[in-house]
DRENDO-1510 file (C-alpha; in Angstrom, 1 decimal, always signed):
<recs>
REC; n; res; u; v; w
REC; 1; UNK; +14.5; +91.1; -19.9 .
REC; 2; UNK; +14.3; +91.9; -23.4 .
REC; 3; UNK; +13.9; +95.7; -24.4 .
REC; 4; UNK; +11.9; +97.7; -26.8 .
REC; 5; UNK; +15.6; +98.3; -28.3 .
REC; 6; UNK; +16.6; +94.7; -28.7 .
REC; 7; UNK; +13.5; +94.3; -30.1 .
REC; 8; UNK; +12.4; +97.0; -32.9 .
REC; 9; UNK; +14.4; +95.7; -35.9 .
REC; 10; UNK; +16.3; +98.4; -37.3 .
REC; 11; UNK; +14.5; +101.2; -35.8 .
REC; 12; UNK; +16.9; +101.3; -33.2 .
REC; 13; UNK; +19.8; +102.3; -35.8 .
REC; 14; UNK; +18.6; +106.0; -36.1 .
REC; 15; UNK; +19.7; +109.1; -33.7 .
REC; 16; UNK; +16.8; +110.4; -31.4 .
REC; 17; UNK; +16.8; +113.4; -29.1 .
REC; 18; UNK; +17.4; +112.6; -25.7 .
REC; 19; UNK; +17.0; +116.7; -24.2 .
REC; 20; UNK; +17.8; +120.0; -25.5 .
REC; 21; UNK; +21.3; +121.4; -25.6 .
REC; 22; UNK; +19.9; +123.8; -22.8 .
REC; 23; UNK; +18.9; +121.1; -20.5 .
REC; 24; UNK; +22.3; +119.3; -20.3 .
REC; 25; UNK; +24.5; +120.6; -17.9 .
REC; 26; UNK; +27.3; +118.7; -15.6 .
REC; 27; UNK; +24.1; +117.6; -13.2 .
REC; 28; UNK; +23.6; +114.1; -14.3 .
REC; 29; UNK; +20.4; +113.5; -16.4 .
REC; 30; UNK; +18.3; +110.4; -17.2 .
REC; 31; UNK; +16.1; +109.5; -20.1 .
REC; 32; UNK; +14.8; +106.4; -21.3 .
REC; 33; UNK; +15.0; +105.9; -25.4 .
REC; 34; UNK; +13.5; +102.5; -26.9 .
REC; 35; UNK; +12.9; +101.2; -22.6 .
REC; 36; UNK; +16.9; +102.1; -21.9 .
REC; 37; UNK; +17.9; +104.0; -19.4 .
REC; 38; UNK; +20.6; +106.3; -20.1 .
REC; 39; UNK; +22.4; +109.0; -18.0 .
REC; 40; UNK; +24.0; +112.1; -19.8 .
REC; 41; UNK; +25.8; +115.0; -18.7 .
REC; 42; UNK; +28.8; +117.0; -20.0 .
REC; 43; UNK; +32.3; +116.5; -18.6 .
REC; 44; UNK; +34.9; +119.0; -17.6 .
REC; 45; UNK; +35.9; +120.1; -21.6 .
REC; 46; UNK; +31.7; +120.5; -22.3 .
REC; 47; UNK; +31.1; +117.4; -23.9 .
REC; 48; UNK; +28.3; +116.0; -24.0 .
REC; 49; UNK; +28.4; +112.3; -22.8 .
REC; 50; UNK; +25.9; +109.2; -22.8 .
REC; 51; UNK; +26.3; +105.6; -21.0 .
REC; 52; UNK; +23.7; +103.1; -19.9 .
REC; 53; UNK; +22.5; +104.3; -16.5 .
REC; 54; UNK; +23.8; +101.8; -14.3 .
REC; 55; UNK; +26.5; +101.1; -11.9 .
REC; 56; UNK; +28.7; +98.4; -12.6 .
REC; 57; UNK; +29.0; +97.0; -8.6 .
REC; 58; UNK; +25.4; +96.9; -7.2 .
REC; 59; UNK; +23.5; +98.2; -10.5 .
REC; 60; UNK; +22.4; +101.9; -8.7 .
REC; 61; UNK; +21.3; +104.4; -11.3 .
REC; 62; UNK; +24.2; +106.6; -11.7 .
REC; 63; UNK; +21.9; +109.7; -12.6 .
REC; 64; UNK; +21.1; +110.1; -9.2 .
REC; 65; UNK; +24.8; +110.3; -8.7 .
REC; 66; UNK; +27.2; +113.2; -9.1 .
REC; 67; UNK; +29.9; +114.3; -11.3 .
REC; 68; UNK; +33.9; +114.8; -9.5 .
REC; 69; UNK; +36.2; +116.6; -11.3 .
REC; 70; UNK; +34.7; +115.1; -15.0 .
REC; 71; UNK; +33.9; +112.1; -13.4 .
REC; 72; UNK; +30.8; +110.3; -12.9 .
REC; 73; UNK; +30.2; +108.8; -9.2 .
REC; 74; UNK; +27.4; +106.3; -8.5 .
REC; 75; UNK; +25.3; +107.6; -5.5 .
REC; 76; UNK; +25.2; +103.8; -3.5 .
REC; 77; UNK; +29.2; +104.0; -3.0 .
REC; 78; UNK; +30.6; +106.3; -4.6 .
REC; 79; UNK; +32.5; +103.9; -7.9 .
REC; 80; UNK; +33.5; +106.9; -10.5 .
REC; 81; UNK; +33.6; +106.5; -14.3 .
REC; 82; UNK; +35.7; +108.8; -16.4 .
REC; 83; UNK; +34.8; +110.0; -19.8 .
REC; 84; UNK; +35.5; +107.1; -21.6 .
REC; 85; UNK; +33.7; +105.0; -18.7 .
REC; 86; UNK; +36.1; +103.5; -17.3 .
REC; 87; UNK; +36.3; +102.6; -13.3 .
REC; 88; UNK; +39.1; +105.0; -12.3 .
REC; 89; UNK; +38.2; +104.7; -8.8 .
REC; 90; UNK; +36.9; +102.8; -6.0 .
REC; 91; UNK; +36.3; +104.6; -2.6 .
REC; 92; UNK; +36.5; +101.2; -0.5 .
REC; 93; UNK; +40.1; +101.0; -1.5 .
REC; 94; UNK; +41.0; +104.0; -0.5 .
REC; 95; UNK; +42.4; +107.4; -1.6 .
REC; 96; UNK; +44.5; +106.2; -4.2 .
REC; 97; UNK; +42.5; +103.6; -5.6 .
REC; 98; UNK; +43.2; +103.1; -9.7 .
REC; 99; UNK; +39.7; +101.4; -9.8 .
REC; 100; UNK; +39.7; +98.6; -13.0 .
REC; 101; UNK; +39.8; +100.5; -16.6 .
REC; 102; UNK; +39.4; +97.6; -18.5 .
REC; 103; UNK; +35.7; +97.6; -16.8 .
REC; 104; UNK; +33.6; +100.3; -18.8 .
REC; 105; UNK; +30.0; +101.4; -19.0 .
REC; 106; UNK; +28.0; +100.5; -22.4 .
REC; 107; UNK; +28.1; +103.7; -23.7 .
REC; 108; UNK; +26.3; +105.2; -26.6 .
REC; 109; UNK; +27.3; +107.7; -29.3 .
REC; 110; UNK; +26.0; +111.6; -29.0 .
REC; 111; UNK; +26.3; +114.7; -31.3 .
REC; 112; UNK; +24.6; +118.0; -30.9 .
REC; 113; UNK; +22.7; +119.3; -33.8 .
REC; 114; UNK; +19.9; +122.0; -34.0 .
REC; 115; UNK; +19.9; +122.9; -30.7 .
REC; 116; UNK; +19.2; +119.3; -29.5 .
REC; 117; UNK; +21.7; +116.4; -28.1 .
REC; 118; UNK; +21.3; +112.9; -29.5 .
REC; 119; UNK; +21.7; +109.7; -28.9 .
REC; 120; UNK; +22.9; +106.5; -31.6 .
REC; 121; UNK; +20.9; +104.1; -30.5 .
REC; 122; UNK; +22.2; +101.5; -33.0 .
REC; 123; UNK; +25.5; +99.7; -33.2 .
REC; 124; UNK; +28.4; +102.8; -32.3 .
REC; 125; UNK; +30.0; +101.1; -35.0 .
REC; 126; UNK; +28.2; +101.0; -37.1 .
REC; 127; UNK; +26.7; +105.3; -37.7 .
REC; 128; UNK; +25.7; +105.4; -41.0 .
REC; 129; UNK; +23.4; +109.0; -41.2 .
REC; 130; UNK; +23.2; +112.2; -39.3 .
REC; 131; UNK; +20.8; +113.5; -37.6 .
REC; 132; UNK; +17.8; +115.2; -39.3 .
REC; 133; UNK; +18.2; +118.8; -39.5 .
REC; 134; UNK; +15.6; +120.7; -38.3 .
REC; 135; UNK; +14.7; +123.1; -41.7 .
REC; 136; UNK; +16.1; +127.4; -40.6 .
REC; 137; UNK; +17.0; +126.6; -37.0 .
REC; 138; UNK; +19.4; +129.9; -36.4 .
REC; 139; UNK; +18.9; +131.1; -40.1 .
REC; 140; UNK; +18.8; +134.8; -40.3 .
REC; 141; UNK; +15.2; +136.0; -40.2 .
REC; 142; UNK; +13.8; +133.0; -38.9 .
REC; 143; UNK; +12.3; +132.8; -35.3 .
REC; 144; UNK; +12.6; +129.6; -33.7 .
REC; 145; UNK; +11.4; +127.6; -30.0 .
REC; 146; UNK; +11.6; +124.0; -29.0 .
REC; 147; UNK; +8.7; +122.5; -27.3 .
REC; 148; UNK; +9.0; +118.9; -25.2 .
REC; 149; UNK; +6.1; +117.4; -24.8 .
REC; 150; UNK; +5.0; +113.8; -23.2 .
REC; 151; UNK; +2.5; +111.7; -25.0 .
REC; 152; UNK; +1.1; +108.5; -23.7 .
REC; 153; UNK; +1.1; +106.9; -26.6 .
REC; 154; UNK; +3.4; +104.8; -29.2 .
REC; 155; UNK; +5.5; +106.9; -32.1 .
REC; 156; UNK; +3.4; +106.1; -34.9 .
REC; 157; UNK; +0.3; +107.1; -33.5 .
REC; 158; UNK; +1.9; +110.3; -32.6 .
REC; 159; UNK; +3.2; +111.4; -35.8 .
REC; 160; UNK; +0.2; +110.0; -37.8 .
REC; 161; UNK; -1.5; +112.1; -35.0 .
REC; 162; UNK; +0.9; +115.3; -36.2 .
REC; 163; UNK; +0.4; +114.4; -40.0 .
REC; 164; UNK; -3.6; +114.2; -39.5 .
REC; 165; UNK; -5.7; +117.4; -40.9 .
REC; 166; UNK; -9.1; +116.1; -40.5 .
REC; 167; UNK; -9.0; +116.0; -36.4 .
REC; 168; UNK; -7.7; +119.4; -36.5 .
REC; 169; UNK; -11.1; +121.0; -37.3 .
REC; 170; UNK; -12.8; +118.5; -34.2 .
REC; 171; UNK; -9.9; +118.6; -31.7 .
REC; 172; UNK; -8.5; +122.2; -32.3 .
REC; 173; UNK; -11.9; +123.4; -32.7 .
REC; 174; UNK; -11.6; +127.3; -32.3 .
REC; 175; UNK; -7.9; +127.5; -31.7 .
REC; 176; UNK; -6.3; +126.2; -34.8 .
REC; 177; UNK; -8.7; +125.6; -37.9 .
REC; 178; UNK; -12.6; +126.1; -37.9 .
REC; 179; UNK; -14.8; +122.9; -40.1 .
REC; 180; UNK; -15.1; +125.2; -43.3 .
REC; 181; UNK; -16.4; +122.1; -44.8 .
REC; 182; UNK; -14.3; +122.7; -48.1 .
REC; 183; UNK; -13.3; +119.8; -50.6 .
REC; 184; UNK; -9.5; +119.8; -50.9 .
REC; 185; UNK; -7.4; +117.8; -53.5 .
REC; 186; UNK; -4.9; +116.3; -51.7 .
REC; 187; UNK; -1.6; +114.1; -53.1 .
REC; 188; UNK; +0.0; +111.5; -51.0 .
REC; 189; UNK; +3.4; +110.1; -52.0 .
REC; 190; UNK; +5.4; +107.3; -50.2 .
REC; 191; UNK; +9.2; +107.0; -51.0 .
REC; 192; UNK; +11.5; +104.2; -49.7 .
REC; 193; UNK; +11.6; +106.1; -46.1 .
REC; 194; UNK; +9.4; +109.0; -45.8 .
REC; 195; UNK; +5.6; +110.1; -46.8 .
REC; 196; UNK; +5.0; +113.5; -48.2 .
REC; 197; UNK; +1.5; +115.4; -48.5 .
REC; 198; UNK; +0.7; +118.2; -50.5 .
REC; 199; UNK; -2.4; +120.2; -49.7 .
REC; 200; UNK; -3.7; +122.0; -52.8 .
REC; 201; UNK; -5.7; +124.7; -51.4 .
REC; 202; UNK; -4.8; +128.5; -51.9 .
REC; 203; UNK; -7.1; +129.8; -49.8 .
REC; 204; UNK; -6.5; +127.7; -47.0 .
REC; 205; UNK; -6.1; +129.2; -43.0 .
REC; 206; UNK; -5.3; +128.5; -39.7 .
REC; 207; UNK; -6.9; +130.3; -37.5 .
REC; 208; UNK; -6.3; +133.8; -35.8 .
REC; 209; UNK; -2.5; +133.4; -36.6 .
REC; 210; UNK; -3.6; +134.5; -40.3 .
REC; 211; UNK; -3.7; +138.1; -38.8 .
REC; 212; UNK; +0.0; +138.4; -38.5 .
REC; 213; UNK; +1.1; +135.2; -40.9 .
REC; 214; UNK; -0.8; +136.1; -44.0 .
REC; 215; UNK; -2.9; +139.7; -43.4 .
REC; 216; UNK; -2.8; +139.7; -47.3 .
REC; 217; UNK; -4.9; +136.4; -47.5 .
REC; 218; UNK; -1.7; +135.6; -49.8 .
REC; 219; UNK; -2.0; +132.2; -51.7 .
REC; 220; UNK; -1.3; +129.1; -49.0 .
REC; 221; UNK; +1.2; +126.7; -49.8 .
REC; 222; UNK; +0.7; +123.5; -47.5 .
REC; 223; UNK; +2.5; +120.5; -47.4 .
REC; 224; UNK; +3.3; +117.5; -44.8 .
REC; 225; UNK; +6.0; +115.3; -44.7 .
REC; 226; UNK; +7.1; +111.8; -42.5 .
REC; 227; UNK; +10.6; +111.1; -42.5 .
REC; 228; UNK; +11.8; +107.6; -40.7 .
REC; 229; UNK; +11.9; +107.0; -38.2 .
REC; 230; UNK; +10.4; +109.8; -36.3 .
REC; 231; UNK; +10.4; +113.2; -38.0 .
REC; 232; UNK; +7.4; +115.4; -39.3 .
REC; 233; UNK; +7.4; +118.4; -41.2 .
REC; 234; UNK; +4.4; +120.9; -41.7 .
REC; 235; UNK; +5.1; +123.5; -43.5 .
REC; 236; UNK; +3.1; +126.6; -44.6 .
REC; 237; UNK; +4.3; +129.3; -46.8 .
REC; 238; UNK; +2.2; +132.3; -47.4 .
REC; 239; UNK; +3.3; +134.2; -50.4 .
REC; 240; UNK; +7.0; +134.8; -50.7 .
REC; 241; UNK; +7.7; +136.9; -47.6 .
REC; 242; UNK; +5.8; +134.6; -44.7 .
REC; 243; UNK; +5.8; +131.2; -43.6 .
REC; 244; UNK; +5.2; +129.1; -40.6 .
REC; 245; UNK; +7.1; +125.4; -40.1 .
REC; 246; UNK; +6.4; +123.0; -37.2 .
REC; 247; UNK; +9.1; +120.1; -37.2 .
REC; 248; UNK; +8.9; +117.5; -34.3 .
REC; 249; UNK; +11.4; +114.7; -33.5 .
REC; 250; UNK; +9.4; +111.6; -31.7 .
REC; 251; UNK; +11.7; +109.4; -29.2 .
REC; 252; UNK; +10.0; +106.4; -28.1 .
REC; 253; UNK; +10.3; +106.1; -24.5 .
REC; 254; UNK; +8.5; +102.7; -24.5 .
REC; 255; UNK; +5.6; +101.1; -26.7 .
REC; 256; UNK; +2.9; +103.3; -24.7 .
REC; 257; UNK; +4.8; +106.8; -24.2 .
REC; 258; UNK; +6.7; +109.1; -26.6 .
REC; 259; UNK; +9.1; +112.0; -25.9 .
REC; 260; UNK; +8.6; +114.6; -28.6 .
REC; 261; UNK; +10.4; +118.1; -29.5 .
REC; 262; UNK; +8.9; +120.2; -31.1 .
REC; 263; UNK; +10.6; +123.3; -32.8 .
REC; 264; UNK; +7.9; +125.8; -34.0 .
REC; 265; UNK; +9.9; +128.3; -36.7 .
REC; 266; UNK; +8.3; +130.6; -38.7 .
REC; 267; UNK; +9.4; +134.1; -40.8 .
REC; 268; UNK; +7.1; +137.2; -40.4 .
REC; 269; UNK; +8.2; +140.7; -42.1 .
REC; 270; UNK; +6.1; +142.7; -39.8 .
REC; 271; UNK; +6.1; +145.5; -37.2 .
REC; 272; UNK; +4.2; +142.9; -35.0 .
REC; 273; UNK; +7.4; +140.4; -35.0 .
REC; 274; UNK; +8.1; +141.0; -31.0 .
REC; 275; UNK; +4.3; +140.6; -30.3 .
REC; 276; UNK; +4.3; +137.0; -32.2 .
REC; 277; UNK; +7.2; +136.2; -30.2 .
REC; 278; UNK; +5.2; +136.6; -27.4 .
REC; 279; UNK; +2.2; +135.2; -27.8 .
REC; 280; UNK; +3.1; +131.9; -29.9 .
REC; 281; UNK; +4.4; +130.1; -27.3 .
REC; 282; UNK; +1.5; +130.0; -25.5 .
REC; 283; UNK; -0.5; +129.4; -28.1 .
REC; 284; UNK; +1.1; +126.5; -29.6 .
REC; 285; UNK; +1.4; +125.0; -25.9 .
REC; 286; UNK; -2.1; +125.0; -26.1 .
REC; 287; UNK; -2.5; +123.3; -29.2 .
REC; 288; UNK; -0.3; +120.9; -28.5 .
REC; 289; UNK; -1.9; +120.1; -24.7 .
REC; 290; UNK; -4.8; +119.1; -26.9 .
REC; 291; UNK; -2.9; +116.6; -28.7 .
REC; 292; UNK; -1.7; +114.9; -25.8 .
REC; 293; UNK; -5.5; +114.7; -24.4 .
REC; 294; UNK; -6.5; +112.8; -27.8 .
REC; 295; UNK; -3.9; +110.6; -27.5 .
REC; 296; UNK; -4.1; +109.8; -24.4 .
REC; 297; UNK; -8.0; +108.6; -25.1 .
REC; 298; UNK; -6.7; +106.7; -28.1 .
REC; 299; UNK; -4.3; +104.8; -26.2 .
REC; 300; UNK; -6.5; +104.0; -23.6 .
REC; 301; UNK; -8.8; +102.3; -25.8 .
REC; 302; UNK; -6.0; +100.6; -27.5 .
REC; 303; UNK; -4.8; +99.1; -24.8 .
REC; 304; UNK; -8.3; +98.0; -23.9 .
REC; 305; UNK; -9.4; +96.7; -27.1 .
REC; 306; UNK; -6.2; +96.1; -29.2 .
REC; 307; UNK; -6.4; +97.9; -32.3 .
REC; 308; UNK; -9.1; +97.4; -35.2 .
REC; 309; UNK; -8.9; +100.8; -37.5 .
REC; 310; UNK; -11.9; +101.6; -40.0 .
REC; 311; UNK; -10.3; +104.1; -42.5 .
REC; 312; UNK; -10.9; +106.3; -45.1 .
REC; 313; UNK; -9.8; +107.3; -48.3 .
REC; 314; UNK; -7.8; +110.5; -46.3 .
REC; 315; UNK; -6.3; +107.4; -43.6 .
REC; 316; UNK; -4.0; +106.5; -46.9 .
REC; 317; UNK; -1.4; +108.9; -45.1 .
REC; 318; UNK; -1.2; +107.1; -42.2 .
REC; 319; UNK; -1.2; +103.2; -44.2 .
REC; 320; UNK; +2.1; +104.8; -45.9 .
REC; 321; UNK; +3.6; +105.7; -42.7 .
REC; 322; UNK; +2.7; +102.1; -40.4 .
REC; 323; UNK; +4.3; +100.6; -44.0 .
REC; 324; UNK; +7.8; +101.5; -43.7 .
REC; 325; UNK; +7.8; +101.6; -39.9 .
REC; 326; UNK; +6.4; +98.2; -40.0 .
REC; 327; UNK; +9.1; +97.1; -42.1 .
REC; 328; UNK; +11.6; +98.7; -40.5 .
REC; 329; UNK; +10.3; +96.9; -37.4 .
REC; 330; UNK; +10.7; +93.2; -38.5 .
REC; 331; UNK; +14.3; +94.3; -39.2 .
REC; 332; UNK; +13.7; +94.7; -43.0 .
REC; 333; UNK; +12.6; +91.6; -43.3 .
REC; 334; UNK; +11.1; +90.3; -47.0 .
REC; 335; UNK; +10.6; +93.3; -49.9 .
REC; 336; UNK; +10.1; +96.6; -48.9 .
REC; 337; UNK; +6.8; +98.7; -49.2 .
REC; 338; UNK; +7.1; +100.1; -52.7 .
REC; 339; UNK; +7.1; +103.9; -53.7 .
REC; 340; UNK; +3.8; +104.8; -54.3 .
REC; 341; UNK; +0.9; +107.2; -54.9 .
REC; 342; UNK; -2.5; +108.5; -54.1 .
REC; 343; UNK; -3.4; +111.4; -56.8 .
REC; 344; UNK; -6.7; +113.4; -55.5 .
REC; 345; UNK; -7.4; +112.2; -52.5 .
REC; 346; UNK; -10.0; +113.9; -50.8 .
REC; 347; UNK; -10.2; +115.5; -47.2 .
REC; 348; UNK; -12.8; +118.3; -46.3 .
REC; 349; UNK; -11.8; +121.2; -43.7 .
</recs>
């Protein structure tokens, strides 16, 4: 069987989030990044430890197993691992079995960055970036919360999804923008790995959030950014003393369903800071449940009908972005998509 990793060109040689630092514990836990199952989990020091999730006797998922004294122990008979994966230990051969160290797990590289825990999914040997940082994650003044969210649908349709204005005024109707029906000069920029958008509309808004965000009706400064593989940044500042950033890391579970973590972080010099800690999460939940529904439809159809898009001017944001993912896909294969422009394009909200 070949998987979605063996298979995706040099999009496998990037870091992706495989859970929160809060979620990983010394209870085994399985994900699935580019169709692989992995098994993580921390050993007796706290370090944070990835292998393929499989047993290396009878091929049992060892994240249904349990960890003994820093080692991992497959749940069918017991075989244990230690942190380097070897087999230090067979049960059927007794107490003072040695097990066979030169067999090892395929393991995978991890780091812990912004909160999150990551996985190499490239060659181990071969690590040559860090993870993206996720912009004033613990800087003083900054509130910050992770959402993870499941999508059924691919990575590119999701962040072209999170990089999209237009459907905000149709699918967050009410919650997140209202169709103010305004022309707004837009400039689209593609580099050699990422697409960057800047909105250039002072008086633009996103909904009730203006009330603590920008009660000033402050100039707006919007921008949207793609970084490969997997990474978009939306950014609003309002004046000098408010702002409002949502950054979410996409890991592709599989070619239908996506695995994303979002980290809302915003700055707000108010009284009502302890109130908008409250009710943002809920909010933004919301908003994001909304996402996944579209998605969801579009995927459907998709896999129905294959895919045949119709696009507008505004849809250059999403041709930049299928570009270098496409090329990245075919392992960089031929020239790569050039830097490039699009002054003025227009988008009405």
């Amino acid at each position: 069987m070949t998987l979605l990793r063996d298979r995706c060109g040099t999009l496998r040689d990037h870091w992706y989030v495989a859970c929160t630092q809060e979620e990983l514990g010394k209870k085994p836990l399985s994900r699935e990044i580019l169709e692989e199952r992995l098994v993580l989990y921390r050993d007796d020091t706290g370090r944070a430890l990835c292998f393929r999730d499989r047993c290396l006797h009878r091929n049992a998922e060892l994240s249904e197993g349990f960890i003994v004294n820093g080692c991992i122990a497959c749940p069918y008979h017991g075989w244990r691992y230690d942190s380097e994966g070897r087999l230090v230990h067979i049960p059927s051969e007794g107490p003072d079995s040695k097990g066979r160290p030169k067999r090892k797990l395929v393991a995978f590289p991890v780091t812990e960055a912004s909160g999150l825990v990551w996985v190499w999914m490239g060659d181990p040997g071969n690590i040559t970036r860090e993870p993206f940082a996720f912009p004033h994650y613990g800087e003083a003044g900054w509130d910050s919360y992770y959402m993870v969210t499941h999508f059924d649908n691919d990575v590119t349709n999701c962040v072209e999804n999170f990089m999209d204005v237009p459907h905000t005024i149709t699918v967050h109707a009410g919650w997140f923008r209202t169709d103010a029906k305004k022309p707004v000069h837009t400039t689209v920029e593609r580099t050699e790995d990422s697409v960057l958008v800047t909105y250039h509309q002072d008086a633009d808004s996103i909904g009730w959030t203006d009330l603590i965000l920008n009660p000033r009706r402050e100039p707006v400064f919007h921008t949207d950014k793609f970084y490969m593989p997997n990474v978009t940044r939306v950014d609003y500042e309002f004046g000098s003393r408010r702002a409002f950033v949502i950054t979410s890391q996409c890991t592709p579970i599989s070619e239908s369903k996506t695995l994303v973590f979002t980290a809302i972080t915003y700055r707000v010099e108010t009284p009502l800071r302890p109130l908008f800690k409250v009710i943002m999460p809920p909010y933004t939940r919301k908003v994001i449940h909304q996402d996944v529904v579209i998605m969801a439809n579009q995927r459907r159809s998709l896999a129905r009908y294959g895919a045949e898009f119709t696009n507008a001017p505004v849809d250059v944001i999403h041709h930049y972005i299928e570009s270098l993912r496409d090329w990245a896909e075919t392992g960089e294969e031929g020239a790569p998509p050039e830097p490039a422009s699009a002054e003025g394009t227009p988008s009405y909200m």
